[in-house]
Phi, psi and omega in degrees: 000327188271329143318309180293332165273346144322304192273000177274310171336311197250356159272266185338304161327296169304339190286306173287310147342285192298311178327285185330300165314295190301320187285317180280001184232000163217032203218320207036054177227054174301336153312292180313316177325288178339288211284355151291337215276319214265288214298308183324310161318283237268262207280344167270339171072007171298149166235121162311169182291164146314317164317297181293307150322317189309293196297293157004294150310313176300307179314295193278006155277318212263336161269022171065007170313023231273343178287325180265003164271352171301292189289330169334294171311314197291343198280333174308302193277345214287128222318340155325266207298280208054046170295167156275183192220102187245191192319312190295334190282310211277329166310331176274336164258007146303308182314321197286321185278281188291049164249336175279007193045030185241065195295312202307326188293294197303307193308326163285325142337304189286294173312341154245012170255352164275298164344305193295329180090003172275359179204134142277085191307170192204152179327296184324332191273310185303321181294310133012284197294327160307337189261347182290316172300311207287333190277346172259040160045034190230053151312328182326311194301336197289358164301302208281307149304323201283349133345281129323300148295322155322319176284335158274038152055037179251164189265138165302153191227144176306336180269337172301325157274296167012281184310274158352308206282332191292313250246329138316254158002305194276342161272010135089041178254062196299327175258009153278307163297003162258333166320301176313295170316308204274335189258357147311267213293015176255342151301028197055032173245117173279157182291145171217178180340313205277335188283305189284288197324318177310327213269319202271322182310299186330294214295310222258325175323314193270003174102342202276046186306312180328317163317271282238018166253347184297296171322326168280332187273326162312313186296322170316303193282343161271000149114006206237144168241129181302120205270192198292315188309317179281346174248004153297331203264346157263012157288316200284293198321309171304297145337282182318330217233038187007047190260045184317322232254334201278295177335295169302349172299277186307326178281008156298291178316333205265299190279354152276336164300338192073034142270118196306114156304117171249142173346333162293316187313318194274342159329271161343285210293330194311290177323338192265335166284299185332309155337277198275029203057355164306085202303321210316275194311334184309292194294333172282349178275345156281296152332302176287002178281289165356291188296340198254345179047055174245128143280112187317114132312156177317315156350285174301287172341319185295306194323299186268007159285305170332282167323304175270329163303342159289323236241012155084036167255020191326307179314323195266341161303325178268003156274314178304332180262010176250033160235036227198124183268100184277151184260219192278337182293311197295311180306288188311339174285317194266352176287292213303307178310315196286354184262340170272023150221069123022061173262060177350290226270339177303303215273316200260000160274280171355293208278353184297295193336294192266036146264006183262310196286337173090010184273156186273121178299151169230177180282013181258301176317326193283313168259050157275305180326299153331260174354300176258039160275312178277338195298310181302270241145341198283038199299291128026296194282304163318291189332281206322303169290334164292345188271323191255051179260341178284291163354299191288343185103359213255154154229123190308151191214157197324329161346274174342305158260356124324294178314322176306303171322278208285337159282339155316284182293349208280299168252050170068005179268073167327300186293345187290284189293353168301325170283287205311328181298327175284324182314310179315306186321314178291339188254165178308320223306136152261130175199136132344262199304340162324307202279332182285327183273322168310321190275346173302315209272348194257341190259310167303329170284021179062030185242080173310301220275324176304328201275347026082309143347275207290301171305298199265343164305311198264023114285331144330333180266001192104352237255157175296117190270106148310136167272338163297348180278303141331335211225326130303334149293316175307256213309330182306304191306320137003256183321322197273288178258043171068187157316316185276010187279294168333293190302322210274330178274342165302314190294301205285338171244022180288000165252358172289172145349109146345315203285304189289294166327314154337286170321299160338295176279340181280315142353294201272356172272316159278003144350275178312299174317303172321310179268009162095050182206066187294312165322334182252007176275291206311354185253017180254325171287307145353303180288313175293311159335321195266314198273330198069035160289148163282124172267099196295177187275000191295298194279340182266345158266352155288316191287348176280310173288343169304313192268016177262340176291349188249007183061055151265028162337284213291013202258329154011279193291272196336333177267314160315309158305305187313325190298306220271340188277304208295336199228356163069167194268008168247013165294169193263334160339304206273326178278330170314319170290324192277330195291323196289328194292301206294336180271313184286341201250316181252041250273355183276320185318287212317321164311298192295319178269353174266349166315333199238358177294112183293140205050035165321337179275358163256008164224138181200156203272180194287144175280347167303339138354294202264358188265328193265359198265312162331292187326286206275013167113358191251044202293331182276355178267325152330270177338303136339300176288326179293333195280313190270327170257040191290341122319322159244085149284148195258140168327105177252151167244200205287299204294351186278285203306346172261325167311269211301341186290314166341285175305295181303339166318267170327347181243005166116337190268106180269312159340275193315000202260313207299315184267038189232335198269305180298345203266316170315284189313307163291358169258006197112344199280105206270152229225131220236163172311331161330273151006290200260027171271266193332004197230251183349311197289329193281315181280310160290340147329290185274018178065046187252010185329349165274313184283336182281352184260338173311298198291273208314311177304329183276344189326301191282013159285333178251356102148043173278126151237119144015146153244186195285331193296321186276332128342338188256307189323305194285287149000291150311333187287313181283342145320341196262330197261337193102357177252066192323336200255345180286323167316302168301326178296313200276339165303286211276033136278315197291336211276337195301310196276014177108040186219142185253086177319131173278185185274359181295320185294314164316298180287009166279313213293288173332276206325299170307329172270319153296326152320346193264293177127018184284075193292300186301329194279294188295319185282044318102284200299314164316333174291290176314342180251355147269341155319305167320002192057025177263158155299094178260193212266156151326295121030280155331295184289339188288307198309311190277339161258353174297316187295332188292320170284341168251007163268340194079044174258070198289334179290335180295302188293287167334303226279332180285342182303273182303349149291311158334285187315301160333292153311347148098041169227095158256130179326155172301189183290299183268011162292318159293321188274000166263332191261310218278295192318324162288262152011325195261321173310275158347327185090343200279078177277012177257326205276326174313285172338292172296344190296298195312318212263284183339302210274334174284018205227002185252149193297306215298344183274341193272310190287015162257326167322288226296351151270044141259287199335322208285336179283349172265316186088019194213134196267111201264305173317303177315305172326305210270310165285345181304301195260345186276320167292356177268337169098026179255078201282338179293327156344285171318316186279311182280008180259309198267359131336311196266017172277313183292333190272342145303321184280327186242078198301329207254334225049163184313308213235167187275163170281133188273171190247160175333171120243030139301321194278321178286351151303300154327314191255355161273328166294008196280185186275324194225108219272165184302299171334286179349286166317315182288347168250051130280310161332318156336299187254030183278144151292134144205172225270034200221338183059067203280335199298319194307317180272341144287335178267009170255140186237023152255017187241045179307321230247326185276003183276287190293001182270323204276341188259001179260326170304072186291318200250343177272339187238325163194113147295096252244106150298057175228101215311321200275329170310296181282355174289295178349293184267359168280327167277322198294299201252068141282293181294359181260341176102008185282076186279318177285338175272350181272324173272343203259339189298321194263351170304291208286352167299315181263028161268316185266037132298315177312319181277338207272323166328000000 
């Protein structure tokens, strides 16, 4: 009898068994299982199989159930039932939490049931766990395991590297996960479908399809045959790489093979037009999907929301998505788009929407919410929602709290984000960026010394060192305390990591160099030295170019030995360094070493060189390098090549500027109106005012337009020259063409008309610079009391003095010394006196004494006050003669000429303009007509009419009047006769 109510027991038992099964594993209805599984405990007294948990458990891990699969396990160990638990359970709800994205649970989970003595892992279980580590991003770790498992003698499996390699792949680490592959198969595990695919899916993500077809022509060839999935992932590989027309082939090819096309596929391809904007074909690939009876899932739909919300179409997307029940994805895509076009009024429709719909958040939607939630203002509120995410079942994750952080600092609320940031702190997450936004949020609010902190916590804990963190520190400690703020962050992390500190300082010396402060990198180099840290060569060629920029050679050489024993002379660093020493000190040595340096063309010196060589007066040497060492030239841009064309200008060499302006030209540089204002500026320098108007008529041929600086250039020169009415001409173009003449321009103008003695024509202009609201200038009032003062019209002069002055415009040095000098003419030596006392109490006169002091070496100013309180005022007048005639050896202004003769030369027929297109059609032996009109030969057109004497000698009487006047008038007598001697040879030859 007791037998028989045994087997009814265990028929019963089976019954329930079997119901139970059949509902979680071919019903997918494990809720119900559950509510058997519990009547059986509690009121039938039935105990199910071990199986029937298994399975139970396996189902609601595999729905993302992870609470009831929980209570499931507990109902499993608890002192009633005492099933055991092996591999399969546990594998299976490590595999269930990271399917919830809650890996940190399966890993503790797995740890304590081993600690616990309840589980013996099995490959199935460890591979579980690999997938756990890659998703909280320590793929590192899994080395360390696979040890382990060697030392408990179990055998590796193809899904167990699988797993690894993907886990590679996701850290975007390709030749460790292509390593991996390979130490698969030399363990004897052949590769399978899934394995090749893991390997072409990596490859194609990343854009590298050409890999990830090699891989496919491998898989062929062993013999695997590839499924819709591998050639879905080399369609993405296409996709990525914007090979649409290649893509749409295959995916041709797939349905001429007869493989069933699925919705991801048509997915994929959907995504890569949506990419490259192609609407058209998207809908159309929807209709065949249609004609084809695959139903476009939420999926796609996310897909082409997704596609326009990249491509900055959010608005059309969120019209497209209201014919659509969007889920949570759909939502988090139209947030994302609208915060990224900073669309308020976008983001706060979205959210009514899917707060009306009722969708359920997962943990990419909640912290999207965040986000616009802090963008609109709504800080307050993100909390509120960052607080009720436990609620939702959801755990905040490095995302989450990134976003709280920089929105927090973001509008200065610092202390908010320091809690949340401590909130972090408390949890398992390991993250970067947490710790990277926090010191970004600390070095903007100006808390350096927290932020510092912050820095040495997270090298401490081990964490991977960003270079943005760091480096954001560098300049905050900066900003805030200069260099020694820089030194003082070195120092606090100087107990750190060998590694880091390295890093750090080598960071922070070339920092330093870079903003002119070589000096406090060398005491940061220094320092490493005394520690035996390495100094990369990087930092021992900043601090070497630092210090030549700041002209500090000789502190150099020492740091140059070091350079060169550690790192020998073929580094390309060490030569670099040295070419750089040797062009300040020699420029021919330097030449001579890159002449003879193996593999010279991989050294070239700093353009910082040519700029300090520039600096110090040494432009032709500047120069030298660029013309001879025009193989290793270091990347120059528009502005290196305008500085120097400049400099050689202002300094005379005009040939040189021209062939530095062709050398520009042949490197690709188009050369900007800056440039050919110093070319302009050069030619009327040298009194060359017909090739400077040549040049300025060809500008708009070359698509240049004139600027005010080349408009001021010309105007003065003809102003200089006397040719007042051509000046005047060339304003009212400049005012015609939309250009606001400065007062500089004004006082060419002024200035010239007064030397004329046109009193009515400057005081005209003075009314217009002042309709103009401009201001005028020392400069102005001098011009205007120098005329007054040479007619002796001293009430005149006094009266623009003392007008002025009210506005707070006082003459210039010789604007006084023009008033003192009348006056003294006069006999008014008192009134010469207050002048005297005015002029020694105004800055701009005094910081022109105090050069001449330093060069003299005499406090001239005391001298000067000295004798003017002794009433010696002519005394006085003859000591600041000889001041002026130091600061203005030449004088300022030209000697002036008659003004009959400048009446004359304003009246001539044929005035300069005039001239430069009469020039035009002269023949000479230079062939200009051929060369002004090709306007890619600008520059040899201004070379062949400024070169007289090395390249062509122009038998042209108005060229040589031109530089012949200018330096009559500059006083240059002897260089005016030898100009004119060689005029009347080629005038004699040229005939």
């Amino acid at each position: 009898m007791a037998r028989f109510q045994t087997l009814d027991f265990l028929n019963k038992s089976r019954k329930w068994d079997s119901l139970i099964r059949r509902l979680c594993l071919k019903l997918k209805d494990p809720e119900k299982a559950l509510l058997l599984l519990r009547d059986c405990l509690s009121n039938l007294g039935i105990l199910p199989s071990s199986f029937t948990f298994h399975s139970l458990i396996h189902s609601f891990a595999s729905q993302g159930k992870m609470d009831k699969a929980i209570e499931v396990l507990e109902l499993m160990i608890h002192d009633k039932v005492k099933y055991p638990f092996g591999n399969f359970v546990s594998s299976s709800v490590i595999s269930g939490f990271c399917k919830i994205s809650k890996p940190q649970l399966a890993l503790g989970f797995f740890q304590n049931a081993v600690n616990s003595q309840a589980l013996r892992p099995n490959i199935a279980t460890y591979t579980a766990l690999v997938g756990a580590l890659i998703q909280l991003g320590r793929v590192s770790e899994v080395s360390d395991w696979v040890s382990w498992i060697e030392n408990e003698g179990l055998e590796f499996d193809v899904v167990f590297y699988s797993s690894w390699i993907c886990g590679y792949f996701r850290e975007g680490i390709f030749v460790e996960a292509l390593r991996k592959h390979k130490e698969m198969i030399e363990r004897g595990i052949v590769p399978d479908t899934v394995s090749y695919t893991i390997l072409i899916d990596g490859f194609s993500r990343e854009g590298y399809v050409e890999k990830a077809i090699g891989f496919l022509e491998k898989m062929k060839k062993e013999g695997l045959e590839p499924n819709l999935v591998t050639y879905t992932a080399i369609m993405l590989g296409f996709c990525k790489k914007g090979k649409l027309d290649e893509a749409y082939a295959l995916f041709k090819m797939v349905e001429n093979l007869g493989i069933e096309v699925d919705e991801f596929m048509y997915v994929t391809l959907i995504d890569g037009f949506c990419t490259s904007g192609d609407i058209d074909c998207v809908f159309g690939l929807l209709e065949d999907m249609e004609k084809k009876r695959i139903s476009p899932s939420i999926v796609t739909y996310n897909s082409i929301i997704n596609g326009l919300c990249k491509k900055g179409r959010t608005s059309e997307a969120d019209d497209f998505s209201k014919g659509i029940d969007g889920d949570a994805v759909t939502f988090s895509t139209l947030l994302h788009g609208y915060i990224e076009e900073e669309n308020v009024i976008g983001i706060l429709e979205t959210k009514r929407r899917f707060e009306e719909a009722g969708v359920c958040m997962d943990l990419v939607m909640c912290n999207t919410h965040i986000k616009a939630l802090l963008m609109v203002g709504a800080l307050e509120d993100a909390y509120a929602f960052y607080k009720g995410m436990s609620g939702k079942d959801l755990v905040a994750d490095s995302v989450t709290y990134c976003t709280l952080i920089s929105g927090y600092c973001k509008v200065g609320r610092i202390d908010e984000a320091l809690e949340i940031f401590d909130e972090f702190r408390n949890t398992s997450i390991s993250s970067v960026s947490c710790y990277k936004c926090m010191i970004y949020g600390l070095c903007k609010n100006s808390m350096v010394d927290m932020a510092i902190e912050v820095f040495i916590e997270l090298c401490e804990k081990g964490l991977e060192l960003v270079s943005g963190a760091y480096t954001s520190l560098i300049k905050a400690s900066f900003k805030e305390h200069g260099a020694d703020g820089v030194l003082k962050f070195v120092h606090r992390i100087e107990n750190l990591e060998p590694e880091v500190f390295d890093i750090v300082s080598n960071s922070a010396i070339c920092f330093l160099c870079k903003r002119g402060f070589p000096l406090d990198a060398c005491e940061i180099f220094m320092r490493m030295r005394n520690k035996g840290s390495v100094v990369i060569s990087r930092s021992y060629y900043s601090i070497l170019k630092g210090l030549i920029s700041d002209n500090q050679k000789g502190l150099g050489w020492p740091t140059l030995n070091t350079f060169v024993k550690e790192y020998g002379i073929d580094e390309p660093w060490v030569s670099k360094a040295l070419v750089s020493y040797m062009c300040m000190k020699d420029v021919d040595k330097a030449l001579f070493f890159l002449a003879n340096t193996q593999n010279a063309s991989a050294v070239a010196f700093p353009v910082s060189v040519l700029k300090v060589l520039t600096k110090k007066g040494r432009i032709l040497d500047a120069y030298k390098l660029v013309i001879s060492a025009e193989g290793n030239l270091p990347v120059m841009e528009l502005v290196d090549y305008s500085i120097m064309v400049h400099a050689l200008c202002k300094e005379g060499y005009l040939d040189k500027a021209l062939d530095l302006c062709s050398l520009a030209k042949k490197k690709g540089i188009t050369l900007n109106i800056y440039a050919y204002n110093s070319v302009i500026y050069g030619l009327c320098h040298q009194g060359c005012l017909v090739q400077a108007f040549r040049l300025f008529d060809s500008l708009e041929k070359i698509d240049l337009v004139p600027s005010e600086i080349t408009y001021a250039i010309l105007i003065d020169s003809l102003c200089k020259e006397g040719y007042l009415l051509d000046a005047k001409q060339l304003f009212e173009k400049m005012v015609t063409k939309g250009f606001n003449p400065n007062v500089r321009v004004y006082n060419s103008l002024i200035d010239g008309y007064c030397k004329l003695g046109n009193m009515e024509e400057a005081l005209n202009l003075l009314i217009d610079l002042k309709a103009r609201c401009i201001n005028p200038d020392e400069f102005t009032v001098s011009a205007l009391i120098n005329v007054y003062c040479q007619k002796g019209d001293m009430e005149g002069a006094l009266g623009f003095f003392f007008e002025f002055k009210k506005s707070d415009i006082l003459p210039d040095f010789l604007g006084f010394m023009y008033l003192v000098r009348g006056l003294c003419a006069k006999g008014r030596l008192e009134e010469a006196w207050g002048i005297l006392r005015e002029m020694l109490q105004t800055r701009s006169v005094l910081e022109l004494i105090n050069k001449v002091n330093i060069e003299i070496e005499t406090d001239l100013v005391e001298s000067i006050i000295s004798l003017c309180e002794q009433r010696s005022i002519q005394e006085a007048v003859t000591v600041l003669n000889k001041v002026g005639s130091i600061l203005f050896p030449l004088g300022r202004r030209r000697r002036a000429q008659s003004i009959a003769e400048k009446e004359e030369k304003i009246h001539e027929g044929e005035a300069i303009c005039a001239v430069s297109s009469k020039y035009s059609s002269i023949n000479c032996q230079t062939d200009l007509d051929g060369r002004l009109s090709n306007v890619k030969k600008v520059e040899k057109v201004v070379d062949d009419y400024y070169n007289f004497e090395k390249r062509c000698r122009l038998p042209d009487f108005e060229s040589y009047y031109s530089l012949i006047a200018s330096l009559c008038s500059r006083g240059e007598v002897l260089e005016a006769n030898r100009m004119t001697k060689l005029m009347l040879f080629d005038m004699g030859t040229g005939g």
